[in-house]
Structures are given as structure tokens and as C-alpha cells.
C-alpha positions in Angstrom: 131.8 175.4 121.2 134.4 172.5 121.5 132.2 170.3 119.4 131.9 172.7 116.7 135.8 173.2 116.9 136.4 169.3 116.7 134.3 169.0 113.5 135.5 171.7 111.9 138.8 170.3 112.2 138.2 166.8 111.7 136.2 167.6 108.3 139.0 170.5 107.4 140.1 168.0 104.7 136.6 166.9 103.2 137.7 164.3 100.7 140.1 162.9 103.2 137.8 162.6 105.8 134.6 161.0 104.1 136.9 158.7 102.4 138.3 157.7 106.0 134.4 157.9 107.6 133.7 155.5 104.7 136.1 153.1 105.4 135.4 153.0 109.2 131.8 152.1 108.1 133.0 149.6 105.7 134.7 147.9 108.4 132.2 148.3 111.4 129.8 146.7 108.7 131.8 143.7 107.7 133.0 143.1 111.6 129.4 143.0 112.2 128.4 140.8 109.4 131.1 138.4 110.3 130.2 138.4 114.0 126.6 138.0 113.4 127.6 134.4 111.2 129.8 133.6 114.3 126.9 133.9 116.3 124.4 132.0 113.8 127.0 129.1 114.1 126.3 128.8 117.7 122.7 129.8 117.3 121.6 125.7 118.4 123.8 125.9 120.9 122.4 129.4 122.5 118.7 127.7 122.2 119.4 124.7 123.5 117.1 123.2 126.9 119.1 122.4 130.2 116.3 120.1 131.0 116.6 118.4 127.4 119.0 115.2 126.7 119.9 113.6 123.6 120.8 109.9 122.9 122.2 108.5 119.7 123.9 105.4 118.7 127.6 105.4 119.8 129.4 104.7 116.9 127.6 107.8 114.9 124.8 109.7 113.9 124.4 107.7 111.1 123.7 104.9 112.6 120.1 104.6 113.9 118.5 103.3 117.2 115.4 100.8 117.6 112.1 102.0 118.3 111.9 99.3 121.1 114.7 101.0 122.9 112.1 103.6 124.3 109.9 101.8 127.1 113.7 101.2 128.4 114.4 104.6 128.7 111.3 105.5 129.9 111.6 103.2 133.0 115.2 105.2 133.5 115.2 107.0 137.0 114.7 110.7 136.2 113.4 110.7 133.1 110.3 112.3 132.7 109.2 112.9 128.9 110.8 111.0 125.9 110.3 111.5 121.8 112.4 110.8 119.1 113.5 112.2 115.4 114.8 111.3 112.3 116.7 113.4 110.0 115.1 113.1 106.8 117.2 115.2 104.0 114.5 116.4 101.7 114.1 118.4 99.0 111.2 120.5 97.9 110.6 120.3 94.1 114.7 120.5 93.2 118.0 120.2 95.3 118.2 124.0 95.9 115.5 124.2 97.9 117.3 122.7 101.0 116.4 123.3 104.4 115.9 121.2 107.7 113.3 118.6 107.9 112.4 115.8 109.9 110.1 112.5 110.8 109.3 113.0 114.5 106.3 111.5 117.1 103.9 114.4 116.6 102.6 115.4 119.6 105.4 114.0 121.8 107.9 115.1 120.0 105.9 119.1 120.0 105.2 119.0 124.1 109.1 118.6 123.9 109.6 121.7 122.4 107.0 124.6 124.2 109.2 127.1 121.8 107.7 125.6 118.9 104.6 128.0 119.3 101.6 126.1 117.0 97.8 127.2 118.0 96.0 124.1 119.4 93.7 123.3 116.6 96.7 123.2 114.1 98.3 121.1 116.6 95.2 119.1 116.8 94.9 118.8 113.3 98.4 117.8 112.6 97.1 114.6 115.2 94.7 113.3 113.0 96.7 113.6 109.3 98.9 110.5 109.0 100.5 112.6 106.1 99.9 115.9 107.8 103.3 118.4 108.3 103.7 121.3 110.3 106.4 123.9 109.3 108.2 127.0 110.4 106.9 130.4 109.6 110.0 131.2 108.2 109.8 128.6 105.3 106.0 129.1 105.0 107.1 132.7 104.1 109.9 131.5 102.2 107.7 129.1 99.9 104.3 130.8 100.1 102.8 128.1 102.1 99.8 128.3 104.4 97.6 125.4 106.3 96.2 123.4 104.0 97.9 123.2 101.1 99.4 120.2 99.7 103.1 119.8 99.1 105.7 117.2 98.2 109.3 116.1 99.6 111.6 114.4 97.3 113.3 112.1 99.4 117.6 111.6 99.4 118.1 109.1 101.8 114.8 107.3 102.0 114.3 107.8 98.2 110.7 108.5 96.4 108.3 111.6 96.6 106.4 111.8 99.6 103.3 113.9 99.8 102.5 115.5 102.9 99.7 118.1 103.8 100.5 121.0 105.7 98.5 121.4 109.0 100.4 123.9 111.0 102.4 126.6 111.0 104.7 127.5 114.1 106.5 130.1 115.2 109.4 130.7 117.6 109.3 132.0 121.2 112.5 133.6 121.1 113.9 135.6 117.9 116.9 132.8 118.5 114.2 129.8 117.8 114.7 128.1 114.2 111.3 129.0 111.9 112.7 127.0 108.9 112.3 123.5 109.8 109.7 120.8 108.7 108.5 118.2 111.0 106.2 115.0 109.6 104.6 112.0 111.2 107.5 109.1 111.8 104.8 106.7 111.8 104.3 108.1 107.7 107.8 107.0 107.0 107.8 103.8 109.0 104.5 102.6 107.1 106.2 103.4 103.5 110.0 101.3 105.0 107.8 98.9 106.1 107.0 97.6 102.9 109.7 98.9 100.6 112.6 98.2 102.5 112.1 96.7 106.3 115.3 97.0 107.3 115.0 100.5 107.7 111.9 100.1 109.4 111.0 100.3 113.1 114.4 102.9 113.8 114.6 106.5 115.0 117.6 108.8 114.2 117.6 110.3 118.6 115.9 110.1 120.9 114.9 113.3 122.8 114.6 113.1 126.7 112.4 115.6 129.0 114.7 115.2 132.4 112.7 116.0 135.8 116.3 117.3 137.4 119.1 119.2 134.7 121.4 118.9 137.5 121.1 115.2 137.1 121.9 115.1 133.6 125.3 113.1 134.2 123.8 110.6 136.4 120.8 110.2 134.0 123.1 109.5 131.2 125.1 107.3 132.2 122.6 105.1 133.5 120.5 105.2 129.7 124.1 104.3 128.4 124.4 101.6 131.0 121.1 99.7 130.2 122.1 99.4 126.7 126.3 98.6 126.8 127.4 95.6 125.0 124.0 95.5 122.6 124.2 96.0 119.4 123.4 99.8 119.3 125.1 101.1 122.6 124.0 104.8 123.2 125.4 107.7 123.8 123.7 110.1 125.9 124.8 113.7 126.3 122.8 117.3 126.9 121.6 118.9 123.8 124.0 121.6 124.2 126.8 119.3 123.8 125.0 117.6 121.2 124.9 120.9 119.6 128.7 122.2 120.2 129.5 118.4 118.4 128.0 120.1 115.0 130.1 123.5 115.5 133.0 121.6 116.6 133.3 120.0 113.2 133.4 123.6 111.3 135.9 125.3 114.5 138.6 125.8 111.7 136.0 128.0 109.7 135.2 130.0 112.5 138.4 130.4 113.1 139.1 131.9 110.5 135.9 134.1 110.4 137.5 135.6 113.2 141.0 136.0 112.4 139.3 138.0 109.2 137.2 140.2 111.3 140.1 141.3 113.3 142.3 142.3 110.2 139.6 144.2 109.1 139.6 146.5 112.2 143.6 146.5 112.1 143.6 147.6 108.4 140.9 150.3 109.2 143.5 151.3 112.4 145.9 151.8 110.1 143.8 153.7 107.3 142.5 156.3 110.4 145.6 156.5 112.0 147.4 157.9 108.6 144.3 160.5 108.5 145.2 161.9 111.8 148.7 162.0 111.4 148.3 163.8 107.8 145.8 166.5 109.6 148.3 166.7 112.8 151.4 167.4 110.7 149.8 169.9 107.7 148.3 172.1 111.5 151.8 171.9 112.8 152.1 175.3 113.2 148.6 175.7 115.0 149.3 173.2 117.7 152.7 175.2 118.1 150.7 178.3 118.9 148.8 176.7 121.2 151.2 175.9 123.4 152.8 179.1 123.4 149.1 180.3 124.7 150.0 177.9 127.5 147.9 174.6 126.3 149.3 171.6 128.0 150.2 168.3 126.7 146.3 166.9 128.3 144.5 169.7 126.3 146.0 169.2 123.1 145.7 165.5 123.3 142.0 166.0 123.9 141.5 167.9 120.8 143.4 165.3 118.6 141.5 162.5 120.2 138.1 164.4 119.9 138.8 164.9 116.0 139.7 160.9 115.7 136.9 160.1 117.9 134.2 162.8 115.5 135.8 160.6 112.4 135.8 157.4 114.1 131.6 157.6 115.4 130.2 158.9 112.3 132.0 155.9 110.4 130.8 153.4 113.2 127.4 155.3 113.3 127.1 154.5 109.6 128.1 151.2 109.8 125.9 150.2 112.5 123.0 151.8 110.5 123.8 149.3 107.2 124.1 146.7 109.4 120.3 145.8 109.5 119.6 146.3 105.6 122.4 144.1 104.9 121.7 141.2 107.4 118.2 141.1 105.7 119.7 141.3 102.6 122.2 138.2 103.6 119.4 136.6 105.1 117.9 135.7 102.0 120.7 133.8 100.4 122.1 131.8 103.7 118.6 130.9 105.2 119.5 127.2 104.3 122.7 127.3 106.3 121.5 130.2 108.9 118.1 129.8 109.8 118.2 132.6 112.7 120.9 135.5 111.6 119.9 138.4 113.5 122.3 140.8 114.9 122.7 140.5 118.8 123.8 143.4 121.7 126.5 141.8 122.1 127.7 142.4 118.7 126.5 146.1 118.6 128.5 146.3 122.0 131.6 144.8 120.1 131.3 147.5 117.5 131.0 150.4 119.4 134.2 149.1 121.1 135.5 148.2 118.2 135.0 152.1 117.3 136.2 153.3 120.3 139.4 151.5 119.7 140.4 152.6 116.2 139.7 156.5 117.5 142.2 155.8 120.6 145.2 154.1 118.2 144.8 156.3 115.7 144.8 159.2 117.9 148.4 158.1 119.5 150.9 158.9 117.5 149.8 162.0 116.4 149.2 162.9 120.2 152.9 161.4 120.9 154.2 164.1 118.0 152.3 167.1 119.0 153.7 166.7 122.7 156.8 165.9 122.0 158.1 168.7 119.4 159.8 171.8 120.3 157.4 174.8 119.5 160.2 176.1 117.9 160.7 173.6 115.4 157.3 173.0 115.3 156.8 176.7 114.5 159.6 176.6 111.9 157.5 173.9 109.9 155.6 175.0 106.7 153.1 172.1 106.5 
């Protein structure tokens, strides 16, 4: 019965309050849109391997390493697997069609990796192709691609077309695992530097280190960085995490502002409720008045006005939540190049429900506060 009463009351207005459901949907939607590319940012972060290290040159990413430098590492105390990789930067067919791709070891660089999931005779295959590539299921979608078929990179930094054959396609462990990247034999790169331009040859972008101990990753760094100090390409060896937050750290003044965004949004729609509930508190008056003279107390009437903010409130979060999906695939489709994974997490769907909650408490307060507070004679005195 008090349900019934709360949402005949809260919908007493119609037009008022679907416009004001609308907007709370509105805004749950956008919060969780804007979360969700929060959470993309940090997606390499949130994937990254305690057990994994990264080593680059010192002075910057820019600057490769030399090939030679890995039977040093190897012999390093506590290292137990090493590979390397080379960003690569090309395109397929024209510059729109961007997306990650990379020269790495083959099977070194894949036992790396275990949430690279690639069937074994893909895997096997890939082996045996000097020009073979394996890619993420993501892009194969993306492009139409499947095993076998023959495609072409157009390089940007190590300039020509470069045609590969793809042998594998691999998918992630976790919905968090990247499934639009390209990976290609190093050794089909080296071959081509080799002759066209050997002082790019025989280099590697990182180098990616297995560790048998990730409590020891301090320890293990600084004794890689301490073999090669005062060489000609001192290292820099940190956990992939870091080497991660080193990417988002160069954007934090976009996130911040992602954020600061997302938060006017909710105050806005605070604001937009709150005025609803104050309009329907002050045009029933009288009602409320009448109430108390039937002896309802300041907790009871408060309960009412917060049940009709909170009915408003959780059919616009409801709806919001429900376009949420939809839209992320629909976003999904123009941001894949900058967001491989954008999938909305609990935690988000945990910040909008608060986020609801919230906006049906503030709005519900002053209202409450007026209700309480006026005489009933006064209140009884008042025509709407």
C-alpha cells in the first residue's frame, strides 16, 4: 500500500516527473560512460603481471636497446624468462586504421604472456612463418581477418610495406586482456634493417623479464640497471605496472578533467531533482498539514518525501543503467584504437547506484526541512 501511495505521488505531476526521471538517466548514463573511459585509461595498468619487469633505455622510450644486452640479463640473479618488443607504428591499408602492433621474439615473447590465449598449432604455425603474424580477436573481427589470409602493414617509423601472413588468432583470458594488438616476428624486421639501414639493426624497443620472486622486483632491478651503468644505453628497469602508470601519468590532466565533468553532471542532476521535490512538496502543502494534524510525526513524513525522491530517483538510475550497455558498444566502435578493452566494471555500476542513492537523499532535504518545519496553520492557510 505504501508503494502504491509513493508512486502515485511521485508521478502526480506526469510531465514533471518523466522529464526529471529522464534527466536522472541522462546523467547516470553519462557518469557511467565517463567512468568506464576512466577505467579504460588504467585498463594496462589493471592487467599488468607482478611477476613481469620491464627494462628500457634510460634516457627514453625512444631510444632503443641492443640485442646483445640479453644473455646479460639472463645471467641476472632472479631472472627466470626474458623476451623483448618493439613498437612498430603500422598502419593497415591507410592512417585511420590505427591500432597497436608490434615486432616481438615469437614464442618467447607468447610463453610471456599465458593471457594471450592462441591454440598450439596456430602457435606452432606462427613458429615456422618468418613473415607469419598473429593478432587479436578483436581486430580479426574488426577487419574480417581469419588464419591464413595475407595482409600488409604500411610502415611509419621503419618506412615500406611489409607483408605478413596471419597464423593465429588469440584471445584474452580476462574480459580486461587487450584483443586488438598485432604481434610479428622481430627477426622479419631485423632481416629487412639489416640491409636497408643497419643502424637500426640488431635493437629491441624492451625488454620483457619473467622474475622467479615479484617480491624481489626492486632488488632485481637494480642489479639489471647496475650491469649496464656508464654504457652507452644504461637501463631502466621498473615493474610493468609502473611502466604502465608512466603512459597514464602523461594524460593525468585529461582524466582529471573526465572526472571533474562526471561530478558536475550528478550536481546538476541534484539540482534538477531537488527543484521537482520542492515544486511537488509546496503545490501538497495543505496535505502534509493534514497529516500532521492526524498525528504524523516529523520521521513519517520525511519518509514519504524521501520514498517519492527515491521512486523518481531509481527509475531514472534504473534507465540509465539499462542504456549503459547499448551505448558502451556503441562507443566501442569508434574509440577501439584508443580503448581496446571499454567494458563497464561493478565497480562502476556500484558508483551509480550510489550515485542514485545520493541525488534521492539531497533532493529529498530541503523539502523534508520545509514540511517539518512549518506551522500547520500556515501550512494550512496556503493555496498551493
Amino acid at each position: 500500500m505504501m508503494w502504491k501511495l509513493l508512486f502515485r505521488n511521485a508521478f502526480r505531476h506526469k510531465l514533471r516527473a518523466l522529464l526529471t526521471v529522464f534527466g536522472v538517466a541522462v546523467a547516470v548514463l553519462a557518469f557511467g560512460l565517463l567512468r568506464t573511459v576512466v577505467d579504460a585509461w588504467y585498463a594496462g595498468v589493471s592487467a599488468a603481471a607482478a611477476n613481469r619487469l620491464i627494462i628500457r633505455n634510460a634516457i627514453s622510450l625512444t631510444f632503443f636497446l641492443p640485442i646483445a644486452y640479453m644473455e646479460k640479463i639472463r645471467a641476472v640473479d632472479g631472472v627466470k624468462a626474458i623476451s623483448h618488443m618493439t613498437w612498430f607504428g603500422g598502419v593497415y591499408i591507410d592512417r585511420k586504421n590505427f591500432f597497436a602492433n608490434f615486432a616481438v621474439e615469437g614464442k618467447p615473447f607468447l610463453d610471456l604472456y599465458p593471457e594471450f590465449i592462441l591454440p598450439e598449432d596456430q602457435k606452432d604455425a606462427f613458429g615456422k612463418d618468418r613473415r607469419g603474424c598473429v593478432v587479436g580477436r578483436g581486430l580479426a573481427r574488426r577487419f574480417g581477418w581469419k588464419v591464413g589470409d595475407s595482409i600488409t602493414l604500411q610502415g611509419t617509423i621503419f618506412r615500406g610495406d611489409w607483408p605478413m601472413t596471419v597464423r593465429g588468432i588469440y584471445s584474452g583470458r580476462e574480459r580486461t586482456v587487450d584483443e586488438n594488438q598485432l604481434f610479428f616476428h622481430w627477426d622479419y624486421l631485423n632481416e629487412r634493417l639489416k640491409a636497408a639501414a643497419q643502424r637500426r639493426a640488431n635493437q629491441a624497443g624492451i625488454f620483457i623479464i619473467e622474475i622467479a620472486d615479484p617480491h624481489a622486483a626492486a632488488a632485481v632491478s637494480g642489479s639489471i640497471d647496475a650491469v649496464f651503468k656508464n654504457s652507452l644505453a644504461e637501463t631502466l628497469t621498473e615493474t610493468e605496472r609502473a611502466f604502465q602508470m608512466g603512459f597514464v601519468s602523461m594524460s593525468e590532466a585529461i582524466l582529471m578533467a573526465i572526472r571533474l565533468v562526471s561530478f558536475l553532471i550528478i550536481g546538476i542532476i541534484m539540482a534538477v531533482t531537488a527543484n521537482t521535490m520542492i515544486m511537488s512538496v509546496r503545490e501538497r502543502m495543505h496535505e502534509f498539514a493534514v497529516f500532521k494534524t492526524l498525528g504524523y510525526g516529523a520521521g513519517r513524513l520525511g519518509s514519504l518525501i524521501l520514498g517519492e525522491s527515491a521512486v523518481i530517483c531509481a527509475a531514472g538510475g534504473a534507465l540509465g543503467i539499462a542504456a549503459t550497455f547499448p551505448a558502451l558498444r556503441i562507443l566501442a566502435r569508434y574509440v577501439s584504437n584508443v580503448f581496446p578493452v571499454l567494458d563497464i566494471t561493478s565497480t562502476t555500476l556500484c558508483y551509480d547506484v550510489l550515485t542514485v542513492a545520493a541525488v534521492a537523499l539531497t533532493a529529498a532535504v530541503f523539502p523534508i526541512r520545509r514540511v517539518v518545519t512549518v506551522p500547520i496553520v500556515e501550512a494550512l492557510g496556503r493555496a498551493g
